[in-house]
C-alpha positions in Angstrom: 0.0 0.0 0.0 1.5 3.6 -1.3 1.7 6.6 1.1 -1.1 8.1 -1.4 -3.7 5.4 -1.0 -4.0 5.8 2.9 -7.6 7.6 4.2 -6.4 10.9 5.9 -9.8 11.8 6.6 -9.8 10.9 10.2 -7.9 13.3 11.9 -7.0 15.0 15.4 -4.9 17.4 16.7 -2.2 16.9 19.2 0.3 19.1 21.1 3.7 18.5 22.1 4.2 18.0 25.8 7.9 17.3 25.9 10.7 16.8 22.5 13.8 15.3 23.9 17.2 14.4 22.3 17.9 11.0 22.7 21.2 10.6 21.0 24.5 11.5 22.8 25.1 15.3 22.5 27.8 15.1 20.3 26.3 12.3 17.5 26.0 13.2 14.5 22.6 11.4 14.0 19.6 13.7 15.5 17.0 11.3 17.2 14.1 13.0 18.9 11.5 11.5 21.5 8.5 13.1 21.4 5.1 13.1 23.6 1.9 14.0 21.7 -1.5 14.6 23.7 -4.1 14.0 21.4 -7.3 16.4 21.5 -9.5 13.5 21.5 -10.5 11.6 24.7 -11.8 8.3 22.2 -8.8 7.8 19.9 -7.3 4.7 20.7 -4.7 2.5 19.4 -3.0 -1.1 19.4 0.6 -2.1 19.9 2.5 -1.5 16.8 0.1 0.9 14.8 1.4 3.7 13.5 -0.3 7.5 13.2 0.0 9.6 10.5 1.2 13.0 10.1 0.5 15.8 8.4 3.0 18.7 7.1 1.5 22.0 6.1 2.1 23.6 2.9 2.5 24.5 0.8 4.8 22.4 -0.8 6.8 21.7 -3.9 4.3 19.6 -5.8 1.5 22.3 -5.1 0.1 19.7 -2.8 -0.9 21.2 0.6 0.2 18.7 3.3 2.9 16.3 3.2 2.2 12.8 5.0 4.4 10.6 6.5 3.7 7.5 8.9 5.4 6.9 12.1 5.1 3.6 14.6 3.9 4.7 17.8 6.5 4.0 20.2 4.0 3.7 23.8 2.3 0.8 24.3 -1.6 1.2 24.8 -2.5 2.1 28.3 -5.8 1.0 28.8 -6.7 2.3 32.3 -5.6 5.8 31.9 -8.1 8.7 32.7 -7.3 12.1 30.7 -6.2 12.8 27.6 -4.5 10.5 25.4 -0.6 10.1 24.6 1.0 8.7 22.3 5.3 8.9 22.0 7.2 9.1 18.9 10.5 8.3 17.6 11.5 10.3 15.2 15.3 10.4 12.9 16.5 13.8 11.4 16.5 12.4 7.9 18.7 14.1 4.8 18.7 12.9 1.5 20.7 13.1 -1.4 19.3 13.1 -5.3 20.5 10.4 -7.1 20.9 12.2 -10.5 21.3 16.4 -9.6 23.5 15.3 -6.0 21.5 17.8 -4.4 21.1 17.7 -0.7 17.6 18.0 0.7 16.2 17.4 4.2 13.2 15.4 5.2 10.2 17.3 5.0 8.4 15.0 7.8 11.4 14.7 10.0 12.7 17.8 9.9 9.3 19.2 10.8 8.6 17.0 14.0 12.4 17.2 15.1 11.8 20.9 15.2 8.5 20.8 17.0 8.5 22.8 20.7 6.5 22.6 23.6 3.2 23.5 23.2 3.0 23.1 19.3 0.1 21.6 17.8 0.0 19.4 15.0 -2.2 17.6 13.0 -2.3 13.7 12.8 -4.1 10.9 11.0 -5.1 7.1 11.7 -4.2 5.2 13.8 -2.5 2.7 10.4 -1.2 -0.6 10.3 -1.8 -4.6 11.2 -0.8 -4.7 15.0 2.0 -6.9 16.7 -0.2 -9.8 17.9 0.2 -10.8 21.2 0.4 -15.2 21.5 -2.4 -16.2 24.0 -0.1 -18.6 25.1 2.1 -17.0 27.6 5.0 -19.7 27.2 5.0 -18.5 23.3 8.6 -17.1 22.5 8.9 -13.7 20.6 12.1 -13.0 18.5 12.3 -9.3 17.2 14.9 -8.1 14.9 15.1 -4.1 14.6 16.7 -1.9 12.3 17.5 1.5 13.1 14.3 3.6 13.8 12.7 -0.1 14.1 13.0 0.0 17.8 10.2 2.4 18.2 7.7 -0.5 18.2 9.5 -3.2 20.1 10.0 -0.1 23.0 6.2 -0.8 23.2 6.0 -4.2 22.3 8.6 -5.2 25.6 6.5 -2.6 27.8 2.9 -4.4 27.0 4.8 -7.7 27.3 5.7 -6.9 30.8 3.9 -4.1 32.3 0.3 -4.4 30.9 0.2 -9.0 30.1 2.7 -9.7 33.0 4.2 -13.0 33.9 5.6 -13.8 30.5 7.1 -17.2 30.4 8.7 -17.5 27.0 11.5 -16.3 25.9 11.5 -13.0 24.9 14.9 -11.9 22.2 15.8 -8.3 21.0 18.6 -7.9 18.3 18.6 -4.4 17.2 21.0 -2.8 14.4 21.6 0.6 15.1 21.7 3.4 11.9 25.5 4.4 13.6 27.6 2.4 15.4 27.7 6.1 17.4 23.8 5.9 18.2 21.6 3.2 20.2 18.7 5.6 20.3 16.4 4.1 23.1 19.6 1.9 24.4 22.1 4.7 25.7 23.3 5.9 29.2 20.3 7.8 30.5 17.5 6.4 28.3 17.7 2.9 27.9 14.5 1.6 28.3 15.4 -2.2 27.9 17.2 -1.9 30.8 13.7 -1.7 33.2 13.5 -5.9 31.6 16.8 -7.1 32.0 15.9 -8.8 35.9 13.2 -10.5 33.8 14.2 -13.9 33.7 13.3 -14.2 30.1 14.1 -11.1 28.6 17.2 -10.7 26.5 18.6 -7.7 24.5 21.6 -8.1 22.0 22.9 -4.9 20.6 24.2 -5.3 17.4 26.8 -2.4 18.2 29.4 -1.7 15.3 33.0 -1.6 16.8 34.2 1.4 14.0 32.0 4.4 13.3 30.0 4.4 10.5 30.4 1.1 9.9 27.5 -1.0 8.0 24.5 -1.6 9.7 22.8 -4.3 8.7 26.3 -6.0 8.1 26.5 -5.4 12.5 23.3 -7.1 13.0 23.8 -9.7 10.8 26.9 -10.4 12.5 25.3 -10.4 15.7 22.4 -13.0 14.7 25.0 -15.4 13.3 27.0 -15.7 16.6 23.7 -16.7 17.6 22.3 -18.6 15.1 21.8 -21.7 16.5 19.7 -20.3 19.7 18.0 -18.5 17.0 17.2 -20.9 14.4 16.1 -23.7 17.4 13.4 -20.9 18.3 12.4 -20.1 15.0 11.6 -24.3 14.7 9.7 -24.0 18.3 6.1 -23.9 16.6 5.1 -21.8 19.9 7.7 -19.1 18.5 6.5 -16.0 17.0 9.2 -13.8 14.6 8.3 -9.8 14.5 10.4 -7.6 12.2 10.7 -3.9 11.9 13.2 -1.5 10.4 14.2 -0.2 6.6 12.9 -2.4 3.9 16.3 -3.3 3.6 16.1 -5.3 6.6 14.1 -8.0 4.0 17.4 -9.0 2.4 19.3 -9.2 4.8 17.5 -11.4 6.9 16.8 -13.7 3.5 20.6 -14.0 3.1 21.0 -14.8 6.3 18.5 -17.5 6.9 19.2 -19.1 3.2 22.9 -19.3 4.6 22.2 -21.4 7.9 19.8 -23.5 5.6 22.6 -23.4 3.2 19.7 -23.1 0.8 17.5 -20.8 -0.1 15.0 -22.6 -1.4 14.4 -24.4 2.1 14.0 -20.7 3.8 11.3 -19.6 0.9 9.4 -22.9 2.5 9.9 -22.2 6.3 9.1 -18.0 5.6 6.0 -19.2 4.2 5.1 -21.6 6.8 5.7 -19.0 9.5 3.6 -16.7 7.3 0.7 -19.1 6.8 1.0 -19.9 10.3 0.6 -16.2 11.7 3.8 -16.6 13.7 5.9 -13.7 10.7 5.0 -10.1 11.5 6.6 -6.7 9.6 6.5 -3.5 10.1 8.7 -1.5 7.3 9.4 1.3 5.7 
């Protein structure tokens, strides 16, 4: 489904209560937290939708807003009285064009990154198939994050334990930073993981590159493959569920790994499809 294609129609406006930094002072990549309180008492949302947001104009095109999604990175909280929240996670994106080599920021990014205390902005949806919770409380949940892919495992972990509670299976983070710099959610003074690591079952492997600027999928793919056998005997546990969020490039490079501990990738077509069919193969990219 195309950016254009999404109903915009249902709409709300939000203010910014806070808009913290969470990357080290001196990185050079600009990641930005965000707290939204949404002028609606009834909106709603499940783990791992995403909200939409809308950019006044006008803009280059002649068209007068500018949408972009972004995964809600709070997990529901069902028994709260007041006014909705809802927390983003939100890169400072640039780009470069591939045939002029012009540089040009993110419309969307740069806009929320920007965003004070006490702005209001306009969103859209809630978007987006959910993370699906197992029933079974012994079911093990393997998420691999890429980048700005954290954002809905940071909720995903926090529903786990705080709002399901006594989680028996095994729950496994590997998460690929954009820098070997940056851990976004994982540094010093925010690391959110940290509040799970006394859970028995709770593990978090930081796919941390040792030189700067180094490739990051090629980091996290390292880091699954020292682990590949713990990983591929939960992937075969048929009470194991697989979520996956990140850059679309995250597709590849989990299909190269997996084709090379089958040592064929024709027998990895089969067990993706299996753990598609089977409702245990979730994504959320972009």
């Amino acid at each position: 489904m195309h950016l254009n294609e999404y109903d915009t129609s249902r709409r709300f406006e939000a203010i910014v209560k806070q808009s913290n930094r969470i990357t080290a002072d001196d990185a050079k990549e600009d990641v930005k937290e965000l707290v939204l309180a949404i002028d609606n008492p009834g909106f709603s949302y499940k783990v791992g939708q995403s909200i939409g947001v809308l950019v006044p104009g006008p803009h280059a095109m002649g068209h007068p807003y500018h949408f972009r999604l972004y995964t809600i990175a709070r997990p529901p909280q069902p028994k709260l009285v007041g006014t909705p929240q809802i927390d983003l996670c939100v890169k400072r994106c640039h780009y470069i064009d591939e045939y002029s080599g012009e540089h040009y920021k993110g419309i969307a990014s740069n806009y929320l990154c920007d965003l004070q205390p006490e702005d209001q902005i306009t969103i859209t949806g809630p978007y987006g198939i959910p993370f699906e919770v197992p029933e079974d409380k012994t079911a093990n949940l393997l998420m691999i994050g890429l980048g700005t892919g954290i954002a809905p495992f940071r909720a995903f972990v926090k529903h786990i334990y705080e709002n399901v509670g006594d989680w028996k299976g095994r729950v496994w983070l590997f998460y690929g930073p954009h820098s070997g710099l940056d851990l976004f959610y994982m540094n010093d003074k925010r690391d959110d993981f940290a509040n799970y690591y006394d859970e028995a079952t709770f593990q978090a492997i930081k796919a941390l590159s040792p030189r700067p600027h180094w490739n990051e999928s090629a980091s996290l793919s390292r880091r699954i493959e020292e682990h590949q056998k713990e990983v591929w005997n939960m992937i075969c546990q048929p009470n194991t569920c697989i979520y996956i969020a990140g850059h679309e490039k995250i597709r590849d490079m989990l299909d190269t790994i997996f084709n090379k501990m089958l040592d064929s990738q024709e027998k990895w077509q089969r067990k993706k499809a299996e753990l598609v069919a089977g409702k245990r193969w979730f994504e959320i990219i972009y």
